[in-house]
N, CA and C atoms as an extended XYZ file, in Angstrom:
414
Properties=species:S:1:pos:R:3:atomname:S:1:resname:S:1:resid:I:1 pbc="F F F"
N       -15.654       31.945      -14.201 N   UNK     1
C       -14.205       32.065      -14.186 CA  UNK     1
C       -13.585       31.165      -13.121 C   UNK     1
N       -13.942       31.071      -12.027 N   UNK     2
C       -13.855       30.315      -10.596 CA  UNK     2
C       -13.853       28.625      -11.340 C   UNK     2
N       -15.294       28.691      -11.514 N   UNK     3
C       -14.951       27.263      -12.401 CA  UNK     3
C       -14.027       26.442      -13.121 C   UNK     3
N       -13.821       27.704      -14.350 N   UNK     4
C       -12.359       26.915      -15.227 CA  UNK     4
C       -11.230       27.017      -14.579 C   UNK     4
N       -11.194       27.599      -13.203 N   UNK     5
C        -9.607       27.467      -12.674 CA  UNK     5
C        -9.655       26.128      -12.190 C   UNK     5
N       -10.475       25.904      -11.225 N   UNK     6
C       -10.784       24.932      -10.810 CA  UNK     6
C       -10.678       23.474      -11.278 C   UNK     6
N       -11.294       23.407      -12.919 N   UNK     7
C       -11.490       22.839      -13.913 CA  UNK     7
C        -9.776       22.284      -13.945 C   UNK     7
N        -9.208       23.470      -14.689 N   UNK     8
C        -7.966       23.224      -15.112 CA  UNK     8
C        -6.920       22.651      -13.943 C   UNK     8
N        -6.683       23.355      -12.550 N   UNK     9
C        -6.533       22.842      -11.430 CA  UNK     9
C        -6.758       21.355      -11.532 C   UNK     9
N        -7.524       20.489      -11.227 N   UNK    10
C        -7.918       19.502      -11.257 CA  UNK    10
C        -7.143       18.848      -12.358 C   UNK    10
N        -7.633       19.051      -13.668 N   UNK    11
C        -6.631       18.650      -14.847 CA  UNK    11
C        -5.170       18.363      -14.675 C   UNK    11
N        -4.580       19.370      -13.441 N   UNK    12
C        -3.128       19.327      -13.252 CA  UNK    12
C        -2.870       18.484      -12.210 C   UNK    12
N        -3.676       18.245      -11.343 N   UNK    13
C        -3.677       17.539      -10.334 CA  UNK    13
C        -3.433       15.994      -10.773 C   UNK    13
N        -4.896       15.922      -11.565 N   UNK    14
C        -4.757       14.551      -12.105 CA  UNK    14
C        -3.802       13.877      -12.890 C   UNK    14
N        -3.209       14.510      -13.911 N   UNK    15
C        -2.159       14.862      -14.355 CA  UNK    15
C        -0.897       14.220      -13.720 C   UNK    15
N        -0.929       14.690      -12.619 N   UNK    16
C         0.196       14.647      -11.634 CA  UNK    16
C        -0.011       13.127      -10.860 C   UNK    16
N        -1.353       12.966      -10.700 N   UNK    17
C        -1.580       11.747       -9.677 CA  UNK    17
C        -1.227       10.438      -11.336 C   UNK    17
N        -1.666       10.884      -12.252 N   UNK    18
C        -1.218        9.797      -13.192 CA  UNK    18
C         0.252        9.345      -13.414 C   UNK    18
N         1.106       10.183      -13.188 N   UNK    19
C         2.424       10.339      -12.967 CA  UNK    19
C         2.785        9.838      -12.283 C   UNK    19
N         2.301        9.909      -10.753 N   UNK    20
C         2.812        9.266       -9.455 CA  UNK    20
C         2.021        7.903       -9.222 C   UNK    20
N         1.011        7.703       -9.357 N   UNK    21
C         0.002        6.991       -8.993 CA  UNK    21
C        -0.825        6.028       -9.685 C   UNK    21
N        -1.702        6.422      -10.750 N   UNK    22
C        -2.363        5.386      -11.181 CA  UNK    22
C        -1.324        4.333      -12.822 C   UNK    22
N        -0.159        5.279      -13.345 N   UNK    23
C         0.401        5.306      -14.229 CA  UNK    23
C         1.805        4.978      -13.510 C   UNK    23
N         2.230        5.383      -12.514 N   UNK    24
C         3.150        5.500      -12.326 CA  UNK    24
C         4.729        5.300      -12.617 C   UNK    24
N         4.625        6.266      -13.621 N   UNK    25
C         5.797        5.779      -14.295 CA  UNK    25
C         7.308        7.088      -14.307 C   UNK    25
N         6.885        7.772      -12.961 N   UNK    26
C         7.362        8.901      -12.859 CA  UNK    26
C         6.963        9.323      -11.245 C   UNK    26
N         6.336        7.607      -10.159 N   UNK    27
C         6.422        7.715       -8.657 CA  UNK    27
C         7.362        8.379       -7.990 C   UNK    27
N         8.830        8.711       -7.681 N   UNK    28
C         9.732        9.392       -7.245 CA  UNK    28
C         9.323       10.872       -7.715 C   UNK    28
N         8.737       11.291       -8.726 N   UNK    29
C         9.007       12.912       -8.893 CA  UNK    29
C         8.633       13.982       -7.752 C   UNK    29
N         9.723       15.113       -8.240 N   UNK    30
C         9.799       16.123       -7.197 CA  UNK    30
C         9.777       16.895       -7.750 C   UNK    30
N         8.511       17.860       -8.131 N   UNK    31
C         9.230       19.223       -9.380 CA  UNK    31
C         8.245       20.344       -8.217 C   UNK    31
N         9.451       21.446       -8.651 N   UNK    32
C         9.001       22.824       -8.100 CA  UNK    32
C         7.491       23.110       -8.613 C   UNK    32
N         6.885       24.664       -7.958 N   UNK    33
C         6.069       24.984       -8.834 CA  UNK    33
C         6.325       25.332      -10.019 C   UNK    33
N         7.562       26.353      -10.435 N   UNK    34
C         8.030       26.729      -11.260 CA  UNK    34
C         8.600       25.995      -12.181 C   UNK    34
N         8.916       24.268      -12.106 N   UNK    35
C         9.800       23.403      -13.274 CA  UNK    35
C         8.192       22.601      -13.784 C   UNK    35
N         6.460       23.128      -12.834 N   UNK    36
C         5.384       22.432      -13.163 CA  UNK    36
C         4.815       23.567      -13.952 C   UNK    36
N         5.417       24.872      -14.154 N   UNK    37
C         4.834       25.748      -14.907 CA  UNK    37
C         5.317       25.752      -16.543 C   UNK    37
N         7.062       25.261      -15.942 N   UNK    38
C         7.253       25.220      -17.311 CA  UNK    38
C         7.350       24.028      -17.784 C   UNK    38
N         6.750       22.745      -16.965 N   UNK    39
C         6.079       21.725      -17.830 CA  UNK    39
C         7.396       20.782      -18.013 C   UNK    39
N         7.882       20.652      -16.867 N   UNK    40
C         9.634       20.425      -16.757 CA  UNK    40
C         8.999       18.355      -16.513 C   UNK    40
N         7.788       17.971      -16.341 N   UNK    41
C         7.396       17.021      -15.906 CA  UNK    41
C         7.379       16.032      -17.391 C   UNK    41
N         7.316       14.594      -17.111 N   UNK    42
C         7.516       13.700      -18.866 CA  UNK    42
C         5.804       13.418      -18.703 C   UNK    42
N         5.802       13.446      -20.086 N   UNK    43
C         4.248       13.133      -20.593 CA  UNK    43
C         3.560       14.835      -20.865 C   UNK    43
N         2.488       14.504      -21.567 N   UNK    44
C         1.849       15.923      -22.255 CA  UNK    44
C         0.271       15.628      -22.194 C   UNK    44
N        -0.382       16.689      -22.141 N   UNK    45
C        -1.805       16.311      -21.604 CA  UNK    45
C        -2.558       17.411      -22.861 C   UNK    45
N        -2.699       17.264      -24.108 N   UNK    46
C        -3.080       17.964      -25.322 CA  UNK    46
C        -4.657       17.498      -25.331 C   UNK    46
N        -5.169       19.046      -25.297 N   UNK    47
C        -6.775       19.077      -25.616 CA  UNK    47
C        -7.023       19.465      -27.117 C   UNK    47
N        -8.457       18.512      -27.442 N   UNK    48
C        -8.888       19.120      -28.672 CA  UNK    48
C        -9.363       20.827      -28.387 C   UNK    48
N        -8.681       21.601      -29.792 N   UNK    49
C        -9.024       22.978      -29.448 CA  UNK    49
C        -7.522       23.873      -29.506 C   UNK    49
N        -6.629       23.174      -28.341 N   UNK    50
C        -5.582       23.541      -28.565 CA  UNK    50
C        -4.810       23.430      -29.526 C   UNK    50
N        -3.383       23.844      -29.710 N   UNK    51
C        -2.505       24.030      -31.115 CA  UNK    51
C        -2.396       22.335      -31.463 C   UNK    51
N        -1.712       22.007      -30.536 N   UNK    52
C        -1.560       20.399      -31.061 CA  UNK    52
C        -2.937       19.246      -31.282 C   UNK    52
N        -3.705       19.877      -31.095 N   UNK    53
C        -5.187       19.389      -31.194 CA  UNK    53
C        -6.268       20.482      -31.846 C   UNK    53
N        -6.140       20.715      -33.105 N   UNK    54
C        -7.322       21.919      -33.397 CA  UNK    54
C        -8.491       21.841      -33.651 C   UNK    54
N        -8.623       20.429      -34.002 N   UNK    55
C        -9.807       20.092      -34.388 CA  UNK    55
C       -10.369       19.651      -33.249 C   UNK    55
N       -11.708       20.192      -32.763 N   UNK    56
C       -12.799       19.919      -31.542 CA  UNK    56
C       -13.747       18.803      -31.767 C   UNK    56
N       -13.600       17.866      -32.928 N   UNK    57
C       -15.181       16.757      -33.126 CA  UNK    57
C       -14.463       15.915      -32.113 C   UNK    57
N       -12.972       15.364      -32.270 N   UNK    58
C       -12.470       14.445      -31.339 CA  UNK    58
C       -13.244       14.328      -30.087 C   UNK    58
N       -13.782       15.393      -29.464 N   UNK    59
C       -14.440       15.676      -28.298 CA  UNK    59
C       -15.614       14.588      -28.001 C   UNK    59
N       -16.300       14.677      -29.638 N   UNK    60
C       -17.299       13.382      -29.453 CA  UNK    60
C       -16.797       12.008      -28.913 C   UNK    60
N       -15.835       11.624      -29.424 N   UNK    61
C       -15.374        9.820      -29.272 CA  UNK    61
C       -15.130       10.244      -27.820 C   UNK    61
N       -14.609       10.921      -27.267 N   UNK    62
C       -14.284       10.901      -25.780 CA  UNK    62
C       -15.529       10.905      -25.392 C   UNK    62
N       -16.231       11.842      -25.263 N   UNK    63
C       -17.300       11.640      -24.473 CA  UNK    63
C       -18.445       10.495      -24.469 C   UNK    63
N       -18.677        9.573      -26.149 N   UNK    64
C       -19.167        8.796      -25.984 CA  UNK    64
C       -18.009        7.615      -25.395 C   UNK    64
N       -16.965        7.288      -25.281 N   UNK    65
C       -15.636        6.319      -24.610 CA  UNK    65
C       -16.164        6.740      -23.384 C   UNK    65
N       -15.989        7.345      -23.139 N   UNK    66
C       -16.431        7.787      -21.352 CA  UNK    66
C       -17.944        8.151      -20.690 C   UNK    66
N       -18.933        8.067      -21.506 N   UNK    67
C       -20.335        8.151      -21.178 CA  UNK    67
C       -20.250        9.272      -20.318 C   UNK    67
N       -19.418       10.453      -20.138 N   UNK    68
C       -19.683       11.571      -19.709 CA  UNK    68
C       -21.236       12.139      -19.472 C   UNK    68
N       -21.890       12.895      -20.276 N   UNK    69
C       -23.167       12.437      -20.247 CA  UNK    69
C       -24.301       12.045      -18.850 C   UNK    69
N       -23.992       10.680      -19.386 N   UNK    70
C       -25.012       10.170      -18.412 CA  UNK    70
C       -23.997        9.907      -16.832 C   UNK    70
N       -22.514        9.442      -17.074 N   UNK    71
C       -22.330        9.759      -15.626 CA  UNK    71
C       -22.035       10.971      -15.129 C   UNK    71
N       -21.385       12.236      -15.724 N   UNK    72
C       -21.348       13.490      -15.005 CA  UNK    72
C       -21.838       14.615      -15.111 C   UNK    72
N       -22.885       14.231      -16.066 N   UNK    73
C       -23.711       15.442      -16.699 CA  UNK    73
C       -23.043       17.146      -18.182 C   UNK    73
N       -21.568       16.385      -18.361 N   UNK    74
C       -21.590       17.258      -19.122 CA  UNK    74
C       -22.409       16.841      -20.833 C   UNK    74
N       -22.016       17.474      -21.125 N   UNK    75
C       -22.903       17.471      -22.993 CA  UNK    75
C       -22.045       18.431      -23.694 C   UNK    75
N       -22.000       17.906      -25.034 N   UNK    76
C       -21.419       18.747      -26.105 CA  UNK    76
C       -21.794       19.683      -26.732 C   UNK    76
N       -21.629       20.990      -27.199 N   UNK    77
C       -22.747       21.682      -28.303 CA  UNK    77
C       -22.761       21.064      -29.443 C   UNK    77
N       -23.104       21.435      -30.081 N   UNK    78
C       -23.291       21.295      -32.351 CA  UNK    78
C       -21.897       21.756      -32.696 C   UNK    78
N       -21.111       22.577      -31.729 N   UNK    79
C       -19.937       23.187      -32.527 CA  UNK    79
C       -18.372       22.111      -31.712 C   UNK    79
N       -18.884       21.290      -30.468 N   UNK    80
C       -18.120       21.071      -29.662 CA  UNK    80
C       -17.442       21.637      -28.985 C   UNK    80
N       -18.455       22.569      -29.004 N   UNK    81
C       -18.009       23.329      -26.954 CA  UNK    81
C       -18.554       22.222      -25.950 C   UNK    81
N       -17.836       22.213      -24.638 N   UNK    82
C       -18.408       21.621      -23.590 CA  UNK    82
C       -19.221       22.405      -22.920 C   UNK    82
N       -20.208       21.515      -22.156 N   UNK    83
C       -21.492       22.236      -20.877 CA  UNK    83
C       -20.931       21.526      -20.194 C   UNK    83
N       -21.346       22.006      -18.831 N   UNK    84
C       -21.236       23.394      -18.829 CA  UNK    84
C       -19.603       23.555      -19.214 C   UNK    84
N       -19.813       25.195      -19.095 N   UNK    85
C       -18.394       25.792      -19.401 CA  UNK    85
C       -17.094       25.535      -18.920 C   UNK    85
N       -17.213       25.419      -17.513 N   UNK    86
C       -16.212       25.069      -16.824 CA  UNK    86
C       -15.383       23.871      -17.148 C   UNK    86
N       -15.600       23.155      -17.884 N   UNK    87
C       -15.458       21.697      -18.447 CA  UNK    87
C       -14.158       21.393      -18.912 C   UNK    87
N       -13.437       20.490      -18.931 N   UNK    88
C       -11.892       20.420      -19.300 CA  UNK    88
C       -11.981       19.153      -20.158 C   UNK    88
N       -11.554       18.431      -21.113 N   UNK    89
C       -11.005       17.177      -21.868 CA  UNK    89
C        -9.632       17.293      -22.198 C   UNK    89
N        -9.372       16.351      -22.551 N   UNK    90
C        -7.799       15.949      -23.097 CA  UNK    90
C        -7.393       14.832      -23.437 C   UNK    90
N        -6.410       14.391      -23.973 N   UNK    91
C        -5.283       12.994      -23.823 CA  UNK    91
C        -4.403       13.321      -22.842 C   UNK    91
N        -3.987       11.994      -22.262 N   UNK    92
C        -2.482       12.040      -21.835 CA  UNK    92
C        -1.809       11.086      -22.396 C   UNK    92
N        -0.952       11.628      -22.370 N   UNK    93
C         0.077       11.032      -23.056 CA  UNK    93
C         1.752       10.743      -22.184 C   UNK    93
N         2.123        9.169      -21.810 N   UNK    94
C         3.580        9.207      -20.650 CA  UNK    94
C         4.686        9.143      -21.492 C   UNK    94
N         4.766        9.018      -22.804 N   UNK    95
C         5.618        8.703      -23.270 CA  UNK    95
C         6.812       10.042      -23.363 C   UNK    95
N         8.167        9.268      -22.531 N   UNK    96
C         9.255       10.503      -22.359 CA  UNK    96
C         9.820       11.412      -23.405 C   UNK    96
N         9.611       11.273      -24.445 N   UNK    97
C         9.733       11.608      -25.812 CA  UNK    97
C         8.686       12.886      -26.329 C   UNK    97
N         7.364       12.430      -25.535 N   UNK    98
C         6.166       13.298      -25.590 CA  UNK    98
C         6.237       14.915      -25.655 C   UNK    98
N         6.182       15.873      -26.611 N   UNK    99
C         5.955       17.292      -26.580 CA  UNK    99
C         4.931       17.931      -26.690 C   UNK    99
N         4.723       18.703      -26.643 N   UNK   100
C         3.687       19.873      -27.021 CA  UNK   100
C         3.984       20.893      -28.457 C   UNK   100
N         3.291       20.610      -29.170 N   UNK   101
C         3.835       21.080      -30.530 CA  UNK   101
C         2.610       21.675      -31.334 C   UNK   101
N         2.621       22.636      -31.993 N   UNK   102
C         1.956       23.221      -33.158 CA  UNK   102
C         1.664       22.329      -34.218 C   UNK   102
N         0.239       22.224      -34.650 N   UNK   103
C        -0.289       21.810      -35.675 CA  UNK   103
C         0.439       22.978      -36.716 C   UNK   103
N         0.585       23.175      -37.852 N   UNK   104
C         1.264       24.143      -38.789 CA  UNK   104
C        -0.032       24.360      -39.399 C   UNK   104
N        -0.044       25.015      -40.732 N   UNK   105
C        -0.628       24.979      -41.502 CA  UNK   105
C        -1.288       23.515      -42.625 C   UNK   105
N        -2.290       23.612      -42.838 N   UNK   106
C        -2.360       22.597      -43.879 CA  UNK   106
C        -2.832       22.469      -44.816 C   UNK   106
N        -2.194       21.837      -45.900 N   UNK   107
C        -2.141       22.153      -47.030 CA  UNK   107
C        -3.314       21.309      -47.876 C   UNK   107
N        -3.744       21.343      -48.807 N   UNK   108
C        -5.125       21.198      -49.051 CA  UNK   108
C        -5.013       19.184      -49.499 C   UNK   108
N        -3.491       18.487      -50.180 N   UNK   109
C        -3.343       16.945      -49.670 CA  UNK   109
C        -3.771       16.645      -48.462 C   UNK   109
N        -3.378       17.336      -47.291 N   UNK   110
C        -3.627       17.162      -45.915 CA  UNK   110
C        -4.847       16.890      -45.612 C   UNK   110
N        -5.773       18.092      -46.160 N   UNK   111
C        -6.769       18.363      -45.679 CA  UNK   111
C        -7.622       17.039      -46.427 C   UNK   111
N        -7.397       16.482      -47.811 N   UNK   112
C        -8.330       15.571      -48.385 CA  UNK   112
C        -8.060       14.738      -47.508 C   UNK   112
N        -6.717       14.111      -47.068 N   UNK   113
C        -6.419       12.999      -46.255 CA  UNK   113
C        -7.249       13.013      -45.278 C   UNK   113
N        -7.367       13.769      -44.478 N   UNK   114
C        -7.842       13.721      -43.092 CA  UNK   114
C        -9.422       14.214      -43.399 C   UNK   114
N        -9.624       14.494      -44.054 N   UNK   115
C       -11.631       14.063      -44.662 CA  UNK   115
C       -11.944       12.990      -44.400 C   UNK   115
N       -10.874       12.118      -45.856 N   UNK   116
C       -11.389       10.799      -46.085 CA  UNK   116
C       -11.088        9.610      -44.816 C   UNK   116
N       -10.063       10.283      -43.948 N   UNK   117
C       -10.001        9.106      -42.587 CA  UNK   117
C       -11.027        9.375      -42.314 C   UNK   117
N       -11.546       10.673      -41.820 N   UNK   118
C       -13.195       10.814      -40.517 CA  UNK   118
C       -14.571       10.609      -41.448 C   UNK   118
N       -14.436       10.393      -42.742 N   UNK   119
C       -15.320       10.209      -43.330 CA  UNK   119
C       -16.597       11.481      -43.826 C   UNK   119
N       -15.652       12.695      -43.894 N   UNK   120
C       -16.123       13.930      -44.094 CA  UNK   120
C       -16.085       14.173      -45.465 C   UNK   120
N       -16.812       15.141      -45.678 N   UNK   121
C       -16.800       15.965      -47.099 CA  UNK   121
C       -15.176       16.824      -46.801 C   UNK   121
N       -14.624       17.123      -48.211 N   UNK   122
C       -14.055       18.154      -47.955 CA  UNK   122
C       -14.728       19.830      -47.580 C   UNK   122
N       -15.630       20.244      -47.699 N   UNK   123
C       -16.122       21.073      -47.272 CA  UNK   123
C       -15.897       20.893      -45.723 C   UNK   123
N       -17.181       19.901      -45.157 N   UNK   124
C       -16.857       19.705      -43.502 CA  UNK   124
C       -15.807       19.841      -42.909 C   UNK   124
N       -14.325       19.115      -43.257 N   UNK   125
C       -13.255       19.185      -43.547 CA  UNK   125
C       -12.312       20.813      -43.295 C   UNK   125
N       -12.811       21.590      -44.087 N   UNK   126
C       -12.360       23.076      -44.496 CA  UNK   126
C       -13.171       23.568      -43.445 C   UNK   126
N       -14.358       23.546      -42.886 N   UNK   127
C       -15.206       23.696      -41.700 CA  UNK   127
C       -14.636       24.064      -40.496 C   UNK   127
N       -14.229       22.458      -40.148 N   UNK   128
C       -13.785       22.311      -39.082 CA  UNK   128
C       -12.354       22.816      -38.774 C   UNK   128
N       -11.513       22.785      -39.784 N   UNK   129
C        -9.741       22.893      -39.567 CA  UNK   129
C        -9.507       24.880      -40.559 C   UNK   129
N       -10.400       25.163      -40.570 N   UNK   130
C       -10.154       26.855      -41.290 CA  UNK   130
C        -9.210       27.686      -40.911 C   UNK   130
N        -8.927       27.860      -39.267 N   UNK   131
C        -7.980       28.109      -38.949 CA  UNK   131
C        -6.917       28.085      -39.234 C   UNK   131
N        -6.739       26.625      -39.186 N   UNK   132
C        -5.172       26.013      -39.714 CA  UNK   132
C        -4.834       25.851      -41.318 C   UNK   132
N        -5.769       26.139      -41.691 N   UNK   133
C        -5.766       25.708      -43.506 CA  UNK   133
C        -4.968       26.694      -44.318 C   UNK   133
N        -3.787       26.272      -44.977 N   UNK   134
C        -2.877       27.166      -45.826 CA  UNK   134
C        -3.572       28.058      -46.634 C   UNK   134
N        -2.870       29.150      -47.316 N   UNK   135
C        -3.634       30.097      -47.914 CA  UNK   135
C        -3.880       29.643      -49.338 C   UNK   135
N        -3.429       28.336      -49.478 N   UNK   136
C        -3.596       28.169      -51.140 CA  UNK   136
C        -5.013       27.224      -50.707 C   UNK   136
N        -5.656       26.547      -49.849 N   UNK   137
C        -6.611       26.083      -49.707 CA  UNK   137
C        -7.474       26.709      -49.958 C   UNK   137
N        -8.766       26.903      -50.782 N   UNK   138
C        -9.992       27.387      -50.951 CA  UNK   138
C       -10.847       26.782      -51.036 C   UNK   138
């Protein structure tokens, strides 16, 4: 538990130093704790897993883009959980326009579409996104 605070901590930190610092496209900012809770800051930092990201394979291209792995020792499962647990990924994203938004439901066009981009079966497909998959999908 100590871990993923930590984890996520860090996430916000960095977050923040991309803002001010390596990105800096938002150097002057001054936000409370409370305008950083409610995310009052520009740019969005969306993990696979979450609503605007539901699908977890994405997890792979990052970690092979970043050789995670061999430089920090995490690893993926078969399902794309991270090791260890404590483990955080994401995008960021600076663009001022940038939200945080709900994937909806999707509807079974959707679902062929986004097969045939990752090069999945529709089954794999229905697999991976079940959650989100409309009720007329079967």
């Amino acid at each position: 538990s100590l871990g993923d605070r930590f984890a996520e901590a860090f996430a916000e930190h960095l977050h923040e130093r991309i803002r001010k610092e390596f990105w800096g496209y938002q150097a002057d900012e001054q936000l409370s704790n409370e305008e950083l809770i409610k995310e009052k800051y520009v740019g969005i930092r969306p993990a696979p897993g979450y609503p605007a990201c539901p699908e977890h394979s994405e997890k792979a291209s990052l970690f092979d883009w970043l050789d995670t792995t061999d430089k920090i020792g995490t690893q993926l499962t078969s399902s794309f959980a991270m090791w260890p647990p404590s483990s955080v990924s994401g995008f960021y994203y600076a663009n001022p326009q940038s939200e945080y938004f709900n994937v909806g439901k999707i509807a079974l066009d959707q679902l062929e579409d986004y097969a045939k981009r990752k090069n999945w079966t529709l089954d794999e497909a229905k697999r991976w996104l079940a959650p989100n998959l409309d009720d007329s999908v079967s």
